[in-house]
C-alpha distance (Angstrom), angle and dihedral (degrees) to the residues before:
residue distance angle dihedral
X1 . . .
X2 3.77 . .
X3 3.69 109.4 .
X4 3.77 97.7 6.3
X5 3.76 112.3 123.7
X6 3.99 134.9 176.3
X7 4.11 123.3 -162.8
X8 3.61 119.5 -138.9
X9 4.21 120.7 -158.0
X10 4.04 116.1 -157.2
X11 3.19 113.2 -173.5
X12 4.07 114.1 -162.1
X13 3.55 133.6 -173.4
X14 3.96 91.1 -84.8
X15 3.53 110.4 19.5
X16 3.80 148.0 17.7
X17 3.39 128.6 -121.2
X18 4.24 149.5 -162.5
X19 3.40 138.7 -162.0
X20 3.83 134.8 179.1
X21 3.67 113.6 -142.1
X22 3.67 139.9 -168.7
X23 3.55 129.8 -133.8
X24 3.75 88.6 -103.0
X25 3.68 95.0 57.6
X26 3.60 90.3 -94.0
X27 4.34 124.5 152.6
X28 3.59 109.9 -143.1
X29 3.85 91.9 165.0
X30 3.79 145.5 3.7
X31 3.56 132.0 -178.5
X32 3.81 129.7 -178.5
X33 3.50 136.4 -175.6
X34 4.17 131.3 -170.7
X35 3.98 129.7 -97.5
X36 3.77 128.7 -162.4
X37 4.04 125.8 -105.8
X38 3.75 113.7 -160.7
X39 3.69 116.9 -167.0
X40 3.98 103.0 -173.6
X41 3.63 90.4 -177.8
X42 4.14 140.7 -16.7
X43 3.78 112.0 -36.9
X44 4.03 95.6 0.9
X45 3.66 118.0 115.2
X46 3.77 126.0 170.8
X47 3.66 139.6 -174.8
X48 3.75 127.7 -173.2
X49 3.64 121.1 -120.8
X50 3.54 92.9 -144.7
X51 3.48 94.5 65.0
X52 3.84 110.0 49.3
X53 3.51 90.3 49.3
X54 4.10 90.7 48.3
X55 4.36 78.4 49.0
X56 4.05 91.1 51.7
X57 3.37 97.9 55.2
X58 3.85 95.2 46.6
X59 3.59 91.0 45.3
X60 4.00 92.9 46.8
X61 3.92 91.5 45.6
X62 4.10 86.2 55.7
X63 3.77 97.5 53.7
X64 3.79 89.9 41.1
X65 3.65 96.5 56.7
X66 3.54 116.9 111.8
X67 4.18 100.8 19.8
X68 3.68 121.9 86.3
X69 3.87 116.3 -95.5
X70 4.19 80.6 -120.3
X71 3.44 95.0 63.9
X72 3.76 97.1 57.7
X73 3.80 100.8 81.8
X74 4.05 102.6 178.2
X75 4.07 138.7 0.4
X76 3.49 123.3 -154.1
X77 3.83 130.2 -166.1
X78 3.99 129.8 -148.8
X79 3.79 124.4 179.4
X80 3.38 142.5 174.4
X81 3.74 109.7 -93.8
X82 3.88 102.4 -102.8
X83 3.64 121.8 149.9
X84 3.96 116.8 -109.2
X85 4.08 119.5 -161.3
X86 3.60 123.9 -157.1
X87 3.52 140.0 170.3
X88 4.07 132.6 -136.7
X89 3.68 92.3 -73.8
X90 3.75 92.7 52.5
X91 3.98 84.1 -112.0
X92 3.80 119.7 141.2
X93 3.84 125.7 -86.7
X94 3.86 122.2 -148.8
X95 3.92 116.4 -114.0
X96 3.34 107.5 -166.0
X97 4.18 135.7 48.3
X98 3.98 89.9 -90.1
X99 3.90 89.2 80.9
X100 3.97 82.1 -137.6
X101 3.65 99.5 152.1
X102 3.98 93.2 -161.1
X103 3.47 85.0 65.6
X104 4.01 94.5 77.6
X105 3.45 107.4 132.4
X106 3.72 124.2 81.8
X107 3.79 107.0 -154.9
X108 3.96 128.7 -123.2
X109 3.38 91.6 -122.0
X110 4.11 94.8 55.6
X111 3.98 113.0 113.7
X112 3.73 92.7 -179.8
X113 3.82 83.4 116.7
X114 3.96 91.3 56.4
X115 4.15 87.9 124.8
X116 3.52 96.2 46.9
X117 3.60 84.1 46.0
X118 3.18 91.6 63.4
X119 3.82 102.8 41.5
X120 3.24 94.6 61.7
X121 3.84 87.9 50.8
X122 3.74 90.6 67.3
X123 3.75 97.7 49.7
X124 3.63 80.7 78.6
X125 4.06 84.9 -146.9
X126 3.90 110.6 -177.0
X127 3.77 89.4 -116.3
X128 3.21 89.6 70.0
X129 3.76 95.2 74.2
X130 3.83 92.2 69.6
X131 3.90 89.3 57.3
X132 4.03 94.6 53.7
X133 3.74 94.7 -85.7
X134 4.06 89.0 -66.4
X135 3.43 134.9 97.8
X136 4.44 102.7 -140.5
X137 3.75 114.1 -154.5
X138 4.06 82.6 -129.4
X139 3.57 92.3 72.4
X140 4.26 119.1 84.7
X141 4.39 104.2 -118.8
X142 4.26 86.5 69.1
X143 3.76 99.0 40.1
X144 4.20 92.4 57.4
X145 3.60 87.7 43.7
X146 3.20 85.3 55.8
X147 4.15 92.0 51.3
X148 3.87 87.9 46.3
X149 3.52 90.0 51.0
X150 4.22 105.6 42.9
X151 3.80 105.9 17.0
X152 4.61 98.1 30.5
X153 4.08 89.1 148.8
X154 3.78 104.8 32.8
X155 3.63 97.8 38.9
X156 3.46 119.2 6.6
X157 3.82 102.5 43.6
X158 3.80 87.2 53.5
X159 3.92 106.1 44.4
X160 4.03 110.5 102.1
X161 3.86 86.4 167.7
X162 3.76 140.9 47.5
X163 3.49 115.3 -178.0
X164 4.01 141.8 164.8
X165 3.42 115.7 -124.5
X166 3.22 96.3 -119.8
X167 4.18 84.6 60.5
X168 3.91 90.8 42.9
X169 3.63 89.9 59.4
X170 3.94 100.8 50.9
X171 3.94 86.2 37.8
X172 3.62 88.9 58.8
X173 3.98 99.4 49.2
X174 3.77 92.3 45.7
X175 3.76 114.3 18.0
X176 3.71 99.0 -121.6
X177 3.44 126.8 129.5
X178 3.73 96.9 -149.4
X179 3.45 114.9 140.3
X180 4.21 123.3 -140.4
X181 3.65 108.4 -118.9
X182 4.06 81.0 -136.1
X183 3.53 94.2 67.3
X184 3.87 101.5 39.3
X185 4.10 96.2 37.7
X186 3.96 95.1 47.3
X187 4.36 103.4 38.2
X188 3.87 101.3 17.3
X189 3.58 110.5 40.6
X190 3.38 104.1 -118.4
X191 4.40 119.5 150.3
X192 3.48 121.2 -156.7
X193 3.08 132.5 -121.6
X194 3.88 86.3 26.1
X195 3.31 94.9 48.9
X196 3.88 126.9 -164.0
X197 3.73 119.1 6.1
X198 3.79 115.7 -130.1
X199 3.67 98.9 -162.4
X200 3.94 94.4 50.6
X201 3.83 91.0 67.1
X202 3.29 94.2 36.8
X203 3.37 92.0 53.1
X204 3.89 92.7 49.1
X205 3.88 96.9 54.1
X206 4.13 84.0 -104.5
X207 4.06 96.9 110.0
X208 3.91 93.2 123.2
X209 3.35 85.1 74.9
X210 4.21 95.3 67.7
X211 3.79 85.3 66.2
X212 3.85 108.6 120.2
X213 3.53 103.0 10.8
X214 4.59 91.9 -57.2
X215 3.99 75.1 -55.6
X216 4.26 83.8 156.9
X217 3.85 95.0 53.5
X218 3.98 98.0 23.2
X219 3.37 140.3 -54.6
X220 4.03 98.0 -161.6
X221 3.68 133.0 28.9
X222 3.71 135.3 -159.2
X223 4.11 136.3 -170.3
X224 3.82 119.7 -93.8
X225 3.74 107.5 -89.7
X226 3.96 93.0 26.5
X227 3.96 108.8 137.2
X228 3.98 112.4 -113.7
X229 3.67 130.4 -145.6
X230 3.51 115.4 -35.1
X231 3.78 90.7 -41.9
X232 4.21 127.1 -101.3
X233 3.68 104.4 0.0
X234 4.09 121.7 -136.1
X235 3.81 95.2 -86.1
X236 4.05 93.4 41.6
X237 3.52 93.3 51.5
X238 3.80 94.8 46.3
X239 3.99 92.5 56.1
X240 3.86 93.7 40.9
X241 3.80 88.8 43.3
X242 3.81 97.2 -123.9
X243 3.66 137.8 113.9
X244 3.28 127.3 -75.1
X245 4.28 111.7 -104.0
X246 3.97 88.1 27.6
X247 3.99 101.0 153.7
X248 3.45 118.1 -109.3
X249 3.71 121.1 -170.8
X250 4.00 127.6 -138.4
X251 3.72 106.0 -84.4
X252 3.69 130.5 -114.7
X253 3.68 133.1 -146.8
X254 3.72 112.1 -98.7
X255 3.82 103.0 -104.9
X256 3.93 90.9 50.8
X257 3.68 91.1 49.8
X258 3.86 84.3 59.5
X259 4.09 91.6 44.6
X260 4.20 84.2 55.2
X261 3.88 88.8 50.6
X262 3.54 98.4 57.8
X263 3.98 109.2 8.7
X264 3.36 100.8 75.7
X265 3.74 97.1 45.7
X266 4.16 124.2 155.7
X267 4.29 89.0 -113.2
X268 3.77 99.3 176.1
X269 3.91 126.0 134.2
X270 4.14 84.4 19.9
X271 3.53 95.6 103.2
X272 3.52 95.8 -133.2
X273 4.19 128.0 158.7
X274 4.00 83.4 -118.3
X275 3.40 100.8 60.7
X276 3.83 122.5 123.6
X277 3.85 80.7 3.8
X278 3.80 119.8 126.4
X279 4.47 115.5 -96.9
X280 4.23 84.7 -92.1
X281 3.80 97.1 70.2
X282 4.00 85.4 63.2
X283 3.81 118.0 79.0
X284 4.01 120.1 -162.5
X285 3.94 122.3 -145.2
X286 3.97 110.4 -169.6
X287 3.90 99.5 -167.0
X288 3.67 125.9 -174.4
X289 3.78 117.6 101.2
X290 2.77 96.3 -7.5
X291 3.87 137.8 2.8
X292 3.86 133.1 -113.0
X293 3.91 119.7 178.4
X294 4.21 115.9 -154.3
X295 3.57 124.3 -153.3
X296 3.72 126.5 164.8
X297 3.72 134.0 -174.7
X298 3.94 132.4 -172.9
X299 4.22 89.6 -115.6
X300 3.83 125.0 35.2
X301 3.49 120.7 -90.2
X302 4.04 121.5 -169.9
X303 3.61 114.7 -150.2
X304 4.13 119.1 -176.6
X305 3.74 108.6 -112.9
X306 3.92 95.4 11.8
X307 3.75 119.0 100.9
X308 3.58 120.3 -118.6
X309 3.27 150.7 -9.9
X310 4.28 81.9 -144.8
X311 3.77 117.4 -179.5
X312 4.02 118.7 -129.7
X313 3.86 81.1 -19.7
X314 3.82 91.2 137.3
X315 3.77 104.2 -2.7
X316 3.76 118.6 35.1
X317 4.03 107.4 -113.3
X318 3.66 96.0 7.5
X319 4.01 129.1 100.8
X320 3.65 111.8 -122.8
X321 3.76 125.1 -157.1
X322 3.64 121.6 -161.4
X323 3.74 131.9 -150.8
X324 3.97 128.6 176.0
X325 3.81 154.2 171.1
X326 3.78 115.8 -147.9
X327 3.52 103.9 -143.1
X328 4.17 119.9 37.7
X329 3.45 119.8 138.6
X330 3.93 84.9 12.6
X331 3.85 96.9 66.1
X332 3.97 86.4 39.0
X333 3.74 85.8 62.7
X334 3.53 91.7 44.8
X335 3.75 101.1 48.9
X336 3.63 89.8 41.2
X337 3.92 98.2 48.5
X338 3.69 97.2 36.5
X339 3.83 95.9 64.7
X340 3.76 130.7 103.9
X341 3.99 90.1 -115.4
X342 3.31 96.6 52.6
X343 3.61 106.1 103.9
X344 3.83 90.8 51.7
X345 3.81 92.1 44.5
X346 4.20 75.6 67.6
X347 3.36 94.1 46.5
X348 3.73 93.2 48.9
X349 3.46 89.5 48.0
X350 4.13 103.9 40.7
X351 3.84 85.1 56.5
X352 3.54 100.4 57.2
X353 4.26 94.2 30.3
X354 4.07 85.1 81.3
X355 3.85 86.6 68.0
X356 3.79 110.4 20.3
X357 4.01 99.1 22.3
X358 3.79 89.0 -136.9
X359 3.52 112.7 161.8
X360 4.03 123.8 -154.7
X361 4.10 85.4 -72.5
X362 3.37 103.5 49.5
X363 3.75 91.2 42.8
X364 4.16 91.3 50.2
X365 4.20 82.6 48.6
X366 3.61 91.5 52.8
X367 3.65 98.2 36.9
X368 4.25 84.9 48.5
X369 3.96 83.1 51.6
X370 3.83 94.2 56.3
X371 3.83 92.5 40.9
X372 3.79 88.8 61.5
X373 3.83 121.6 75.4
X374 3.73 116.3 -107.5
X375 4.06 84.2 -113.4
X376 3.34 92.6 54.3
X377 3.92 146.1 80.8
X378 3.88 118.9 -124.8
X379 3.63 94.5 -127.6
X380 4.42 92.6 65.2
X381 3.76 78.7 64.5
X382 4.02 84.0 75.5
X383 3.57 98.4 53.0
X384 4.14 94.7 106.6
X385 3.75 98.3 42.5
X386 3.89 133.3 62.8
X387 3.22 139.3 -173.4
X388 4.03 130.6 -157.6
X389 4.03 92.7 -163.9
X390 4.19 101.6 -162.6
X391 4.09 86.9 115.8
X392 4.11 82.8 148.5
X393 3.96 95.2 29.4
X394 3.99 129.4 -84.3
X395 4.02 106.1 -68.3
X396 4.08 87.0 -172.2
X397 2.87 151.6 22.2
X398 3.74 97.3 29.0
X399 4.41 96.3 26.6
X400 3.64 89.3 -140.5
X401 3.53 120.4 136.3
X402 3.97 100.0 175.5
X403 4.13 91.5 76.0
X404 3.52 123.3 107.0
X405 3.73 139.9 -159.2
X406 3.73 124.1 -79.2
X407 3.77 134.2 -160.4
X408 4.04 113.5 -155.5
X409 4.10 120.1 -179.6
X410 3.77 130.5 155.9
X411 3.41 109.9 -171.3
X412 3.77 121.3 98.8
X413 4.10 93.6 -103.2
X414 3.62 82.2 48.2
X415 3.83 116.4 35.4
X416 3.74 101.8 131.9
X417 3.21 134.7 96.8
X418 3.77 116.9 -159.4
X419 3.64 141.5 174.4
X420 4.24 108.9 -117.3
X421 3.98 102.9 -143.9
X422 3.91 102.9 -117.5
X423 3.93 108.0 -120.1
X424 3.71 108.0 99.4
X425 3.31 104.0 -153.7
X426 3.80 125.2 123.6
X427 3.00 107.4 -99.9
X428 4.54 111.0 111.0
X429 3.78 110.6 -72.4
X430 4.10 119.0 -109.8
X431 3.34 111.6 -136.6
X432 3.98 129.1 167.0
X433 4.10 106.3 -134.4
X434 3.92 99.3 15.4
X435 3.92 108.7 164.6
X436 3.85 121.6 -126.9
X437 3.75 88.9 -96.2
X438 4.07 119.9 143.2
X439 3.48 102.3 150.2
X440 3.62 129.0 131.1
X441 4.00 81.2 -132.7
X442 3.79 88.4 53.6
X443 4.13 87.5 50.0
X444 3.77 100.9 43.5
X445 3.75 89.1 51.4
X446 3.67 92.9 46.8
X447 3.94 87.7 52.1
X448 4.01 82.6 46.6
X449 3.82 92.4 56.4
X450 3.72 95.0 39.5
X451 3.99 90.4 55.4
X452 3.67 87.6 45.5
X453 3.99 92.9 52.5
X454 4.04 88.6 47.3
X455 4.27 90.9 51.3
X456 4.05 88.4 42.6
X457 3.98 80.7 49.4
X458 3.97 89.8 61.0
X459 3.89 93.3 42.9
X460 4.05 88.8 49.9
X461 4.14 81.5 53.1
X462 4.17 93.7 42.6
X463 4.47 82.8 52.6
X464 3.66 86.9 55.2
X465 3.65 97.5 47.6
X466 3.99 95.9 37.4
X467 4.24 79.9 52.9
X468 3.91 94.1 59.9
X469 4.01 93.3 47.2
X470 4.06 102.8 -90.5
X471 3.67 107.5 136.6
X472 4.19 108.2 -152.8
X473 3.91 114.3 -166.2
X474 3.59 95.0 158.6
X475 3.88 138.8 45.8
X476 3.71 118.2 -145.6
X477 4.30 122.9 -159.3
X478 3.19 139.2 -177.1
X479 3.74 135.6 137.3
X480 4.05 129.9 79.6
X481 3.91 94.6 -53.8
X482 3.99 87.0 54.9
X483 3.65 89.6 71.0
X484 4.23 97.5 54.0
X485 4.33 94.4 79.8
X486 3.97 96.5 -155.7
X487 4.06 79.7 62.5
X488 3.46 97.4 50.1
X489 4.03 93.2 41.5
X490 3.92 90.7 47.6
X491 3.39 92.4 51.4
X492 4.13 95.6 50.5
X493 3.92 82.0 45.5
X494 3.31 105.1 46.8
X495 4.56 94.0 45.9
X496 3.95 86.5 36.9
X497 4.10 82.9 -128.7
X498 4.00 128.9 118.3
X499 3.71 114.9 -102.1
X500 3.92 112.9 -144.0
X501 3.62 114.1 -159.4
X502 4.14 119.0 -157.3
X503 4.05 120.7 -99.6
X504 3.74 87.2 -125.9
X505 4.43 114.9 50.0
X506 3.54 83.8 -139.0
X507 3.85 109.0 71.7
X508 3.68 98.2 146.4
X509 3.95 100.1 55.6
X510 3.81 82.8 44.9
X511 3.75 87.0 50.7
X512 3.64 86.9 46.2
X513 4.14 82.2 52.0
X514 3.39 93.2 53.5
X515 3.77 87.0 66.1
X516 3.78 96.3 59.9
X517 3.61 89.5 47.0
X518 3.24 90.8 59.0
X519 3.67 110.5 49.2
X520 4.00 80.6 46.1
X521 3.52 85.5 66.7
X522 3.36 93.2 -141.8
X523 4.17 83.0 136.0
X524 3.24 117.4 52.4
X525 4.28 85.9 -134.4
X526 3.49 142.7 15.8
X527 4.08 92.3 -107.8
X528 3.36 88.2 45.7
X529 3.84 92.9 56.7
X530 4.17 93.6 40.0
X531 3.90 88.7 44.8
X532 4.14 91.9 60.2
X533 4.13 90.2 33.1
X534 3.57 94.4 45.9
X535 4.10 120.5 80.2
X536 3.83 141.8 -177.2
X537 3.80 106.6 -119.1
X538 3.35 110.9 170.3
X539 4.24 131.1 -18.5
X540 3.90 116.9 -152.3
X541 4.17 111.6 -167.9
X542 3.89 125.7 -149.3
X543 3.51 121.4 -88.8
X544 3.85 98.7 -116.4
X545 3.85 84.3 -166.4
X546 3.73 92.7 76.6
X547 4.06 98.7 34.4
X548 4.02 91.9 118.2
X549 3.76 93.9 43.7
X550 3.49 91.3 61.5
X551 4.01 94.5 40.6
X552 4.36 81.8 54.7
X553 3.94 88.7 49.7
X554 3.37 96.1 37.3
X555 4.34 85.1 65.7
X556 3.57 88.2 40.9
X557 3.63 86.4 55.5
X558 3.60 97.3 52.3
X559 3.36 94.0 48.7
X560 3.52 97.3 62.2
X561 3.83 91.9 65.6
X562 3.74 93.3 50.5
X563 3.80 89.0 47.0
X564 4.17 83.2 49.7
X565 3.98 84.9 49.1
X566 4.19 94.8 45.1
X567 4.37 91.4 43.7
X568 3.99 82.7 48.3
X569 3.84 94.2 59.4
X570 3.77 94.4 37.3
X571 3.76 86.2 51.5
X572 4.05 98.3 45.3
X573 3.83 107.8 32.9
X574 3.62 113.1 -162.1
């Protein structure tokens, strides 16, 4: 396929992205470009719709610069999965109490609808057992109840159409209102081949939304990858810089576009336990801001606490399930930037970036490196500090979003144990019993425990799933936290499991690729199309050497949130 090329679009919670990609899975070029966040208030974030698109079309016109339009056979669009309003006109609808109708977006990462979350929890509707038996305020049903309920006249009254992003984005290249069966299975409870269910949104307080055959949240459905309409229409393929009728695939949801860069990966002569196994003995981590965690399996599974089983929601045919932890690389930054030592970590690391180009992460790897004893493994260093790492609430196993973050150590420096307040922005953290430490010791073990915590995290997810009959060999990143090693290594450690990391640092925008390939039909499938795109980069094993730390930690670890649970009750007596 010598000259043929397909661009993938990821847009993430704070910017958008390109990438041109070969037909061997190849990126010849990327380009990305900001977009605003808006938090009006505690737990609201917006986005305008406006804007990302404005950002995909720059971004796509970068990467396209230089090929002929010809050559580019397919595009394909993944998103984070954000809730877009519009009104009859397909013009924006405000989102928040400002009335700003830029501001049309609400984010994934908004709990404002934590109640309504939770309301629909207790109906104890049957839906609810392909979402882990709990309703999370990330997912679409309680954030437009929570429109209908708090913003009826200037939102609600006006809205003709609900859409994911990831179905905003596709909708505005081609026109169709087709609707990825990744986005409505996995955040708005939608079960193919039945389809919608009546009584759930009944049930809810949602039943406007039957009117017109579901016409305001989608009326038909199609796999990722599936071509739609008649491709980019004049005006699309003018601001993207394409030609008109260029394929574009159904979209995905961010994370999944990252499980089709890697998951599906040609694995032979590695040596790994998932070799010659079938697709389910690989699980994929997508970790940047936060963290999502793909398995699939050829029959559903339900596993408390773990969304799904979803049908062809990732892979066509296949049941995904689909784990999580709200806050990754987010509450790294915030532990990281909201200590004392902080400013000289930057100094530290400014001085020697000239020569090494470290930034603050490499330097805190290194600086762990020469902390531990030439005899002895990194991860011993975070024997007398722990971390319980739901900063933004536990997405899975447990579905709860009301716990917190926790900070364990039992050494004399460190004998405290404090709650961490659970915004991560930041701004200092506010602890009760903090010890006069400001070291850049004290902060690179802190950033030590705190990766620790997030690894543990996956393992308490990899339990769950093991539990309900999936059988994981094989760990799977990709995404910004993929590129930081002591990450990657801490997470092989700490699940005992090989981590493979993609040829190409950009798995999700060639996940994203994979769409456009796709609908081109230049692959007769989507596997087909993610098994040539997708490549082993690199594979880093466990350290069997520190296999019974981590199984000590690991019940230190789940202590903590039963502590959390027992100073809850002592705290709020019924």
């Amino acid at each position: 396929m010598a000259g043929v090329y397909y661009v993938g679009v990821d847009v993430g919670t704070s910017s958008v992205r390109a990438a041109l990609v070969t037909g061997g899975g190849l990126v010849r070029t990327t380009a990305e470009e900001p977009i605003s966040v808006w938090e009006p208030k505690a737990d609201h974030y917006v986005q305008s719709s406006c804007e990302i698109w404005e950002r995909c079309c720059s971004v796509v016109k970068e990467v396209v610069r230089g090929v002929e339009r010809a050559q580019v056979r397919g595009i394909g669009f993944d998103a984070t999965c954000s809730l877009v309003v519009l009104d009859q006109r397909f013009q924006p609808v405000p989102v928040g109490r400002d009335g700003d109708p830029q501001r049309n977006v609400v984010m994934w990462m908004d709990h404002r609808a934590a109640e309504q979350a939770a309301r629909i929890t207790r109906s104890g509707h049957r839906v609810l057992s392909r979402v882990g038996g709990v309703m999370s305020p990330e997912m679409q049903p309680p954030k437009l109840l929570w429109l209908k309920e708090n913003l009826k006249e200037s939102c609600w009254n006006k809205a003709a159409h609900f859409f994911d992003l990831p179905d905003f984005l596709s909708w505005k290249a081609t026109g169709s209102l087709t609707r990825s069966l990744c986005t409505l299975v996995c955040k708005w409870t939608y079960c193919p081949p039945e389809g919608w269910d009546v009584s759930f949104w009944t049930a809810v307080g949602l039943e406007d939304l039957l009117e017109n055959n579901f016409s305001k949240i989608g009326s038909q459905t199609s796999p990722p990858g599936s071509p739609l309409g008649d491709g980019l229409t004049q005006e699309a393929a003018a601001d993207l810089g394409l030609d008109p009728g260029t394929a574009v695939g159904a979209s995905l949801i961010d994370a999944h576009a990252g499980g089709l860069g890697v998951i599906g990966a040609d694995v032979r002569g590695h040596h790994l336990p998932c070799e010659g196994q079938p697709v389910s003995s690989r699980m994929a981590v997508i970790c940047g801001t936060s963290s999502c965690h793909m398995a699939v399996s050829e029959r559903p599974l339900f596993v408390p606490g773990v969304w799904g089983p979803y049908l062809s929601a990732m892979v066509p045919g296949l049941w995904l399930n689909e784990g999580g932890q709200s806050a990754t690389g987010r509450l790294i930054d915030h532990m990281v930037k909201g200590h004392a030592a902080y400013s000289r970590l930057q100094e530290q690391a400014q001085q020697r970036s000239p020569f090494t180009g470290e930034n603050v992460y490499s330097y805190l790897n290194n600086h762990l490196s020469l902390m531990a004893s030439s005899c002895s493994a990194v991860d011993l260093l975070g024997s007398s500090l722990h971390v319980w790492p739901d900063f933004h609430g536990n997405r899975s196993p447990l579905a709860d979003p009301t716990l917190k973050g926790m900070v364990r150590g039992h050494e004399s420096r460190f004998d405290v144990t404090y709650d961490v307040k659970r915004s991560t922005d930041s701004q200092p953290q506010r602890v009760i019993g903090l010890p006069l430490s400001q070291t850049l010791e004290d902060l690179a073990l802190l950033y030590l425990a705190t990766v620790q915590a997030l690894a543990l995290g996956t393992l308490h997810i990899l339990e769950a799933l093991r539990e309900a009959g999936h059988d994981v060999r094989t760990l799977f990143l990709c995404g910004g936290l993929s590129k930081n090693s002591l990450f990657v290594q801490i997470h092989a450690n700490a699940t005992g499991l090989p981590v493979v990391l993609p040829d190409q640092l950009e798995a999700v925008l060639v996940g994203a690729a994979v769409l456009g390939a796709c609908a081109s039909q230049d692959h007769s499938s989507l596997q087909e199309a993610m098994g040539r795109m997708a490549k082993v980069g690199k594979v880093v094993q466990p350290d069997q050497e520190v296999q019974s730390f981590y199984q000590r930690k690991y019940k230190v670890f789940l202590r903590l949130m039963a502590h959390q649970r027992e100073y809850q009750a002592l705290m709020n007596p019924r």
